[in-house]
N, C-alpha and C positions, 0 to 999 in steps of 0.2 A: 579738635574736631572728631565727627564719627566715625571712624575707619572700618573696614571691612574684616577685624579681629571679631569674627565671629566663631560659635559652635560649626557653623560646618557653611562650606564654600564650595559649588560644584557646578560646574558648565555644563550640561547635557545637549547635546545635539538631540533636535527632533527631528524624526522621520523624514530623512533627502526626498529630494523627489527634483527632477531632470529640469533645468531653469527657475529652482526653489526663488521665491524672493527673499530677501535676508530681513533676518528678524529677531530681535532681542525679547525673552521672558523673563523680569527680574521681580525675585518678591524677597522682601526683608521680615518674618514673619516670628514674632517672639525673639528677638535679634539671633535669627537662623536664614542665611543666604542663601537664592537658589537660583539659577542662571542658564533658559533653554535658551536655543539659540537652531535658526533655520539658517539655510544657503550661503552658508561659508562663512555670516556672522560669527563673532565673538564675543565673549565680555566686553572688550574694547571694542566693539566696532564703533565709530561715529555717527550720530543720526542726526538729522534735521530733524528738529522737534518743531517748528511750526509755533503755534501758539501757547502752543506750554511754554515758552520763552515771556511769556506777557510777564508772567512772577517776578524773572529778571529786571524787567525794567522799573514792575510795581516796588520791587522793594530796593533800587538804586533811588530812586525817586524819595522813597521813607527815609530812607538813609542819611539823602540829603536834605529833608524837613528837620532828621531830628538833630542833625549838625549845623541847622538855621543855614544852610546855603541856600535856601529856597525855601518859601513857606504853600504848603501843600492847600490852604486856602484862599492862595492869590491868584490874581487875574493870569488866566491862562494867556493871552494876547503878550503880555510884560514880558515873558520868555519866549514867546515866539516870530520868527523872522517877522514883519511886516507884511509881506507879500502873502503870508498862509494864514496869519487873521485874517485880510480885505477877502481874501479869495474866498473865505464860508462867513460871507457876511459882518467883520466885523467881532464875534464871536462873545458879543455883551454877556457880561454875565456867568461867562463858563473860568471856572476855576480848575486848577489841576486836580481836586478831589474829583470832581465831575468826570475829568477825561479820567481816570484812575478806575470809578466806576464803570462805565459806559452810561453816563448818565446825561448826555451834549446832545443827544440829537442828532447828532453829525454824522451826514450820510458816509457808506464804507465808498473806498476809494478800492479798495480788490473785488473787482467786478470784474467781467467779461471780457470788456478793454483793456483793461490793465495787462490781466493771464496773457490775452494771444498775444500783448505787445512784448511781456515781460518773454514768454515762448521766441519771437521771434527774433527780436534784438534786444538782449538785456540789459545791455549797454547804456541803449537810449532812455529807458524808463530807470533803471535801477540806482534814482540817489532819490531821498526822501522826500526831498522837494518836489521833485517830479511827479512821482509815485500821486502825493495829495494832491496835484492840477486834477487827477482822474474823475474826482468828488465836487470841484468845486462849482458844477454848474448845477448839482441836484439841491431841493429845497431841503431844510432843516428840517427831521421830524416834528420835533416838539424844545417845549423850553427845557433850559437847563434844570436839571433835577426834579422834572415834575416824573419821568421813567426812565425805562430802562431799554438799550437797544445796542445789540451787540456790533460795533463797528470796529476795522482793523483803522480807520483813521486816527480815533483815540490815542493808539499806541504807537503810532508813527511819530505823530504829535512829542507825545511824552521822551521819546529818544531826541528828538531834538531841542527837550527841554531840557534833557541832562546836559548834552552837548551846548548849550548857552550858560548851565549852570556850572559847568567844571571846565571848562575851557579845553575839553578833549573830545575825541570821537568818541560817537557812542559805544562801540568795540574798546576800546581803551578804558573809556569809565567803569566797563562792566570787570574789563581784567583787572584794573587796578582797585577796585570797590570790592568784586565779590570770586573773581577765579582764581587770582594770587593768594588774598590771604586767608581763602579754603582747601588750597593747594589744588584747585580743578584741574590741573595738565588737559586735560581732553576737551575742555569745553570751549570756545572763541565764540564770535561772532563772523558768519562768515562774510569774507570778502577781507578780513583783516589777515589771513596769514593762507598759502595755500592749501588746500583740500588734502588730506591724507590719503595715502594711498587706499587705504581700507572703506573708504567712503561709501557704501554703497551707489550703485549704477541704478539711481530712478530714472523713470521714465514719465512721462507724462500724457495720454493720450496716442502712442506711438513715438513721441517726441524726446530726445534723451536732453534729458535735465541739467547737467553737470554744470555748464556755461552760465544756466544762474547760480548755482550757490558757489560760484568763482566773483560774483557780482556782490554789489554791499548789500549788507542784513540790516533792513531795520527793529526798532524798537517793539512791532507788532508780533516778530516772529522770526529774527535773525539767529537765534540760537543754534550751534551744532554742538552735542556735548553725545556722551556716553552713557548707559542705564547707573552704571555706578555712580558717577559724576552727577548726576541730577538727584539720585536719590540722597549724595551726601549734603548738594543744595538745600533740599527736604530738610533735611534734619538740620542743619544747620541753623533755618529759620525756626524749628520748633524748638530749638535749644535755647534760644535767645541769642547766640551767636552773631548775628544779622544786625538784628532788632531789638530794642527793650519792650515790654510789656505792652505799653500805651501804643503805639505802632503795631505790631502785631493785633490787637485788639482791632485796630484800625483798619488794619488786611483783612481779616476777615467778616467786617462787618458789611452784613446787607442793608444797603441804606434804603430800596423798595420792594424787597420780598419778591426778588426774581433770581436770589441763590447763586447771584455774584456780589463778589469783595470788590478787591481790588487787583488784578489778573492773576487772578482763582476762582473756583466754583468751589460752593457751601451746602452741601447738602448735610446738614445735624453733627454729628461729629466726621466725616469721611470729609475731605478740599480735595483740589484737584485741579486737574484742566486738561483736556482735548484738545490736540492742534491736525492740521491737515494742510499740508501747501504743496508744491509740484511735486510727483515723484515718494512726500511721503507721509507716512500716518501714525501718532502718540497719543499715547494715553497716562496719566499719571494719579493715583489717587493713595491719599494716606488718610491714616485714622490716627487723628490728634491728638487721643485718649493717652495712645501707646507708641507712636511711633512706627506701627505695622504699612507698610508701604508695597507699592504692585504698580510696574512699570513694564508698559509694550511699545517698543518701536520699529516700526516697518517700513523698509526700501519700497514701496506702494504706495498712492495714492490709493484712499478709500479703502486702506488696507484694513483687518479686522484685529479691532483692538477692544476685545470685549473681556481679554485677560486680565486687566488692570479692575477691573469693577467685580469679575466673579472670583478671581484670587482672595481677596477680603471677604466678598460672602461666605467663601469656603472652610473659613478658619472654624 
């Protein structure tokens, strides 16, 4: 794997300032490391990365196509509980490539309801099953694979498709598929092992956050890992590590020219992806070319992670 045996490696704290929120700067640049860091963060700090976690699940899911545990072109319904086909109709039609895309139609289940429920008792809403009841009384956009429509149900969905295909939790699938034999120590799914002390303290609206990400991570956006850790995730799938060819190809391909893969964003050579969920805010973008990589994570909701996209303009 790619280790952090580079030209030069340096933590820089930026500019304190009196209740800083914390916040990781990481660019891998000509493989030259660089790592700013606000309010008390560190290299290791651990973040919630939100949706940038989608990749995780996109490529357990390849993973398991390309070892024929599940074929990436079968009926989505065949792997999932009963109860969460009838609930969005039935779901004719939709294949796990579809939910891979966001190409199903299917309304998101992280709505308004959800947040205040998940804010106020996360107990009661936070297992996957539950989570998808929140969607199931809204109409379907459109058919399968005629667009594109970005919902977190998709990936809810697909965590429980790994968990039908491997006979484990979805936290489990991910440590034993991709954080053990990349050596990720820092990454988990939360709700599988407790919070590290270094966690950042988000907050939500006034509301302190902590008490979900103590609750289970789904498929959509359960990831907690570290700027390093993700970035060796990064490379890992550009190396072939992961993935062979044909899959990879697969990941990244736009199947309706709306500059999603399969939980990544494609814009020409630069992927990527933006997450944002209680309490905090990521950003992750590489250029395929080279490897060159620029990663922000922030103890914030709607925090500003505009470093990850002008870090690579800069080069």
């Amino acid at each position: 794997m790619r280790v952090l045996s580079v030209l030069a490696l340096c933590c820089l704290p930026l500019a304190a300032a009196a209740h800083e929120v914390q916040s990781v700067r990481y660019a891998d640049i000509g493989g030259r490391v660089s790592v700013e860091t606000t309010g008390g963060a560190t290299a290791d700090t651990p973040f919630a990365v939100a949706s940038v976690g989608k990749l995780y699940t996109a490529a357990t899911i390849l993973m398991l196509d390309a070892s024929e545990v599940l074929d990436v072109d079968g009926a989505a319904p065949d792997y999932l509980p009963r109860e969460i086909a009838e609930g969005y109709g039935g779901m004719d039609g939709v294949t796990l490539r579809h939910l891979l895309t966001m190409t199903t139609g299917l309304p998101d289940y992280y709505n308004e309801d959800y947040i205040e429920d998940a804010l106020d008792d996360p107990e009661a809403v936070q297992t996957a099953r539950t989570a998808l009841t929140y969607a199931m009384d809204e109409d379907v956009l459109f058919d399968p694979g005629e667009a594109f429509d970005y919902s977190n149900t998709n990936y809810v969905m697909l965590g429980l498709v790994i968990e039908d295909a491997t006979g484990k939790s979805y936290a489990q699938a991910l440590e034993d598929l991709i954080f053990a034999p990349l050596g990720l120590s820092h990454s988990f799914v939360f709700g599988s092992r407790s919070l590290p002390e270094a966690f950042p303290t988000g907050h939500e609206g006034g509301d302190h956050v902590r008490d979900y990400y103590e609750g289970q991570g789904f498929g959509d956006g359960g990831v907690i890992t570290t700027a390093a850790d993700l970035a060796a995730f990064y490379h890992a799938l550009r190396d072939g590590r992961l993935l062979a060819d044909p899959w990879l190809d697969m990941m990244l391909a736009d199947p309706v020219g709306e500059g999603y893969g399969m939980g990544i964003e494609v814009e020409g050579d630069i992927v990527g992806h933006s997450g944002g969920d209680l309490g905090f805010a990521s950003e992750v973008r590489m250029d395929v070319t080279n490897g060159d990589i620029a990663i922000v994570l922030v103890g914030e909701a709607d925090g500003d992670t505009d470093f990850a996209w002008d870090r690579l303009d800069a080069r």
